[in-house]
C-alpha positions as CSV (number, residue, x, y, z in Angstrom):
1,X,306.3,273.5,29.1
2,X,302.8,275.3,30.0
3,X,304.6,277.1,32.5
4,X,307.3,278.5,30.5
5,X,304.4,279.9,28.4
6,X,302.5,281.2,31.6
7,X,306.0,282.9,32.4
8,X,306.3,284.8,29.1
9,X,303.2,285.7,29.1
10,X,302.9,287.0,32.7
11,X,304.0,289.8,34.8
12,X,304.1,290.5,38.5
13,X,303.6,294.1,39.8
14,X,305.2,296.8,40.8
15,X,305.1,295.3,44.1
16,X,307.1,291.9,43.4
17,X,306.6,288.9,44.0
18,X,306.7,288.9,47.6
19,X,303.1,289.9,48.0
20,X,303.6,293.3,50.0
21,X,299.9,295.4,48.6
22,X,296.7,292.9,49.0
23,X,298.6,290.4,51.5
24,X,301.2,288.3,51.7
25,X,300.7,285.0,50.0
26,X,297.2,285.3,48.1
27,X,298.2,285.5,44.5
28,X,296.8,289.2,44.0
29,X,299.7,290.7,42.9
30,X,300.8,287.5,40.4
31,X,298.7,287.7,37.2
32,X,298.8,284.0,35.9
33,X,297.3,281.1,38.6
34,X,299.8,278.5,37.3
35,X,303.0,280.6,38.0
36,X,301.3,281.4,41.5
37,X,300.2,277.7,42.2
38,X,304.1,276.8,41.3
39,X,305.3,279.0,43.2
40,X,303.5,277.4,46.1
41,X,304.4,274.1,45.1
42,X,308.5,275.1,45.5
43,X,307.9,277.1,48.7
44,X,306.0,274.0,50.0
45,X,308.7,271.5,49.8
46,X,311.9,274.3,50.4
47,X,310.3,274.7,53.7
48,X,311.7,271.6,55.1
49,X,315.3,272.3,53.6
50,X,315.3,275.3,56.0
51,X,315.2,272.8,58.9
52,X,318.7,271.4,57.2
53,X,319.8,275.2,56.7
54,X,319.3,276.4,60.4
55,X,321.1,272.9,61.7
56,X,323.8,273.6,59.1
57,X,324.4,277.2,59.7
58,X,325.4,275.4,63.6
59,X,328.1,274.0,61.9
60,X,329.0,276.8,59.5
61,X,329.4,278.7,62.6
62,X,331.7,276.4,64.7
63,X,334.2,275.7,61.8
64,X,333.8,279.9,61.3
65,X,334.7,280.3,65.2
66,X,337.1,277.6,65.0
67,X,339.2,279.2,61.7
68,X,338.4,275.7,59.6
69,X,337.4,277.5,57.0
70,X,338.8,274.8,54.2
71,X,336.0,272.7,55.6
72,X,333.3,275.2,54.9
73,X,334.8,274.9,51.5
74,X,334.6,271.2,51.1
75,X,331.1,271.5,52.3
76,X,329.9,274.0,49.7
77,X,331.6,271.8,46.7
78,X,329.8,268.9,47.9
79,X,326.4,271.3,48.5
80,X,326.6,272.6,44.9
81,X,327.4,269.5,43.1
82,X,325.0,267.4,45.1
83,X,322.2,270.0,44.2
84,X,323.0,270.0,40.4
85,X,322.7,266.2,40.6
86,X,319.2,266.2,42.6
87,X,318.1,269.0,40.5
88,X,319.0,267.3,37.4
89,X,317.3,264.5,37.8
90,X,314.1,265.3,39.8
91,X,313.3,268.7,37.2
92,X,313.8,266.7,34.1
93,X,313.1,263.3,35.4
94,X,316.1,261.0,34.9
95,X,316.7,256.8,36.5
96,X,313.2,256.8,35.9
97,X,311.5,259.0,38.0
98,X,309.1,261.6,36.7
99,X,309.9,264.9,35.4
100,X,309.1,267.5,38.4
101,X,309.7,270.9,37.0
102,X,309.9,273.3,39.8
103,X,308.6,271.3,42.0
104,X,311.8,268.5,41.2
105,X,313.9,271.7,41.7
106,X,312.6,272.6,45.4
107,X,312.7,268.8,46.4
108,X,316.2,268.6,45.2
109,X,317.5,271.5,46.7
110,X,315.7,270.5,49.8
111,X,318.0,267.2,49.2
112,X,321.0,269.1,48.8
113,X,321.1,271.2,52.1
114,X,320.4,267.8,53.7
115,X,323.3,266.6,51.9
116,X,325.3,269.4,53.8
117,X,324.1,268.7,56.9
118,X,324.8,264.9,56.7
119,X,328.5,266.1,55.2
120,X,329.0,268.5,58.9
121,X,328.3,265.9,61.3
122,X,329.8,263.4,59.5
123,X,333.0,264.8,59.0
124,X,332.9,266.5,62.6
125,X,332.4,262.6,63.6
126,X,335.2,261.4,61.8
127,X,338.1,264.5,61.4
128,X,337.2,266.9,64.3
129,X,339.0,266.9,67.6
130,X,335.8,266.9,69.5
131,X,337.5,266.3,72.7
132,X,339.4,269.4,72.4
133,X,335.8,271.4,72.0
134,X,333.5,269.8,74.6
135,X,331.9,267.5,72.1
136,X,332.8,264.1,73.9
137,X,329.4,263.9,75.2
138,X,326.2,265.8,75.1
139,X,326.3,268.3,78.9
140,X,323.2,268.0,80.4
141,X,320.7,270.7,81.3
142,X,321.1,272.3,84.6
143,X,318.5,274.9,85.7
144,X,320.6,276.0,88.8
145,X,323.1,277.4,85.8
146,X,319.7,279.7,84.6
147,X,319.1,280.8,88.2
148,X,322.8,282.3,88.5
C-alpha cells in the first residue's frame, strides 16, 4: 500500500500528467518517483494490448459497416467482464499468483482486449457469412492494382 501513500501525498502540476513542460515522459512534472515509476510500469505492459486494440477496432469496424451491431455488444460484455476477472486477480493476487497492483491491472487489461480480439475472429469464424463478404480466402497482392 506504499503507493496509495505516495498518491495522497503527491501532486502533479499544472501541466498533468501527460508531461507537456520539461518533456514528455521524464518524471519532471510528477513529484513522487514511485507514482512515476508505476506509471511506467502500466504503460509498459498496456502497450502490447494496443496491438489487440488496433486488430480489434478491424472488427469493430466491419460489424459497424455491416449494421451487426448486437455483436459489438456481445463483444463488450465479454471485454468488461473478462477485464474484471484478469484485473481481479492479477491486482490483488488470487489462484495463487502474486499481488500486482498496477502493474496486475495493465497486464490484465492487456489480457482483456486480447480476450476481444480472440472473441471477433472467433465468432466471425463460426457465425459470419464470410462468403457473402469476400472472406472465403485471403486475395492476394497484386501490384498491377497499385499501378492503375
Amino acid at each position: 500500500m506504499k503507493i496509495i501513500k505516495e498518491i495522497e501525498k503527491s501532486r502533479l502540476t499544472e501541466d498533468g500528467m501527460y508531461g507537456i513542460k520539461g518533456g514528455v515522459g521524464n518524471g519532471e512534472n510528477c513529484s513522487s518517483e514511485a507514482i512515476y515509476e508505476a506509471s511506467l510500469s502500466y504503460v509498459r505492459w498496456r502497450l502490447p494490448g494496443m496491438v489487440f486494440a488496433f486488430c480489434t477496432a478491424m472488427y469493430r469496424a466491419f460489424y459497424i459497416g455491416t449494421t451487426q451491431t448486437k455483436t459489438l455488444t456481445l463483444n463488450s460484455i465479454v471485454m468488461v467482464l473478462s477485464n474484471i476477472f484478469f484485473n481481479w486477480i492479477l491486482i490483488f493476487g488470487h489462484f495463487g499468483l502474486p499481488a500486482l497492483g498496477i502493474t496486475g491491472a495493465a497486464i490484465g487489461s492487456s489480457l482483456a482486449e486480447l480476450v476481444s480480439l480472440l472473441f471477433f475472429v472467433i465468432y466471425t469464424r463460426v457465425r459470419c457469412d464470410r462468403s457473402k463478404y469476400g472472406m472465403e480466402k485471403p486475395s492476394g497482392f497484386d501490384i498491377a492494382e497499385l499501378k492503375g
